[in-house]
C-alpha positions in Angstrom: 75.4 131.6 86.6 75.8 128.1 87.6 75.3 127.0 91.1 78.7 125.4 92.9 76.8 121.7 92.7 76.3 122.0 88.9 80.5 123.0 88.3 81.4 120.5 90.9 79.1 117.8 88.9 80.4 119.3 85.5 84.4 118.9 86.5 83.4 114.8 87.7 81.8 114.9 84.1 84.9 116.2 82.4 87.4 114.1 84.8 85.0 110.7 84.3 85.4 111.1 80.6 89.0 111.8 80.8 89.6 108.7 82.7 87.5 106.5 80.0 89.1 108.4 77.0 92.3 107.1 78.5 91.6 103.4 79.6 89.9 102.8 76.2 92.5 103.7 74.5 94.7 100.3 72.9 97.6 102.4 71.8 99.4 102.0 74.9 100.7 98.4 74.4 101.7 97.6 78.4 97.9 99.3 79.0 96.2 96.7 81.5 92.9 94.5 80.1 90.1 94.8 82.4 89.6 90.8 82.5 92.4 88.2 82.1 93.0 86.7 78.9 91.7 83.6 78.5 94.9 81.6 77.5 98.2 82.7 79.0 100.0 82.3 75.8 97.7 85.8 74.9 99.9 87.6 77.3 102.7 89.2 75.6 104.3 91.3 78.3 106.3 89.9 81.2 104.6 92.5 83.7 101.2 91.7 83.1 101.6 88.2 83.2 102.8 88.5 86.4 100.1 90.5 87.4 97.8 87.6 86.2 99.6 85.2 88.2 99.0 87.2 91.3 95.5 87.4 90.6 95.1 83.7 90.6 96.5 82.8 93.9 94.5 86.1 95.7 91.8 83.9 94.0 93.1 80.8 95.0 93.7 81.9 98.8 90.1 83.1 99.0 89.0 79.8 97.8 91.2 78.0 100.6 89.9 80.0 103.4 86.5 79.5 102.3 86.7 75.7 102.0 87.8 75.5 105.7 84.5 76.5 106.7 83.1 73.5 108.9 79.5 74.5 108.0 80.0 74.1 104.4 78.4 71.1 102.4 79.7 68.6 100.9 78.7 69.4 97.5 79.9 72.9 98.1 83.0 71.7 98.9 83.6 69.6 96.0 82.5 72.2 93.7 85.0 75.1 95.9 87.6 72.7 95.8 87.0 71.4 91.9 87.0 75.2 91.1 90.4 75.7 92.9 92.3 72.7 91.1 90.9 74.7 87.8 93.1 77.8 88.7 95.9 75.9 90.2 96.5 74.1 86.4 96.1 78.1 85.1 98.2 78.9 87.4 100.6 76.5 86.0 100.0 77.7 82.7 101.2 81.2 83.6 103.9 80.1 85.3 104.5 78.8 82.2 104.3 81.9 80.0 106.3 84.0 82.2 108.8 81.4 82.2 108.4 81.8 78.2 108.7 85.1 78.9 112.1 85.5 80.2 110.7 85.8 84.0 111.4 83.7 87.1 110.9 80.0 86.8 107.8 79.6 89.4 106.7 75.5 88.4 110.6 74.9 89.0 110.9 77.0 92.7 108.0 75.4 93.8 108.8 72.1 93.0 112.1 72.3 95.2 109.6 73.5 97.8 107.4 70.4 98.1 110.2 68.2 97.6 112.2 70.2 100.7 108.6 70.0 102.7 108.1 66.6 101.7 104.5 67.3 100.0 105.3 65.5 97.0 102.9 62.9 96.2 105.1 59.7 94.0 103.1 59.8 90.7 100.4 61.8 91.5 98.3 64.8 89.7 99.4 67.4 91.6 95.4 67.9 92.5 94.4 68.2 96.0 91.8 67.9 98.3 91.4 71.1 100.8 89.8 71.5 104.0 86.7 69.2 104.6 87.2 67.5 101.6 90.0 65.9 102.2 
């Protein structure tokens, strides 16, 4: 008879499997990708492209709150703050899709809010310098 280690190990076995049987299974159209798609206009479901778009600006914040650090070098900071204008034009480009979509327009909402905070910049990029860099 087995020992209660070897069934408790055996039922993670069985429950493991059960849990990859299910996540590798594509049948399930709204079924979650591990990794975000590489171009928004991949996304073909409203809730997961808002679920991209939330990912982004966790990654963006992160970013932020790292490129405050006084200690940081300059080079570091241009490359932090080069790699956070990348994912605020993706950003963009989800906004986009979900837009597409039939979701909320986000470029349009936060365009009223610069212009009611006064952060927008006459003819500019829309890039921006954080923290120590600018």
């Amino acid at each position: 008879m087995a020992r209660p280690e070897e069934k408790a190990q055996a039922m993670l076995n069985k429950w493991v499997k059960m849990r990859e049987d299910e996540s590798s299974d594509n049948t399930n159209p709204t079924s979650r990708q591990r990794r975000r798609p590489f171009l928004a206009s991949e996304c073909e479901f409203l809730h997961d492209a808002e679920h991209w778009r939330r990912q982004i600006i966790r990654e963006i914040s992160t970013g932020i709150s790292k490129i405050q650090n006084p200690g940081m070098g300059e080079h570091a900071i241009r490359d932090l703050n080069d790699s956070i204008n990348k994912l605020l034009r993706e950003k963009y480009h989800w906004n986009k899709r979900i837009k597409a979509l039939g979701g909320v327009d986000y470029n349009e909402m936060e365009r009223r809010e610069r212009i009611r905070e006064g952060d927008m910049q006459d003819g500019g990029s829309g890039l921006k310098g954080s923290g120590g860099y600018r």
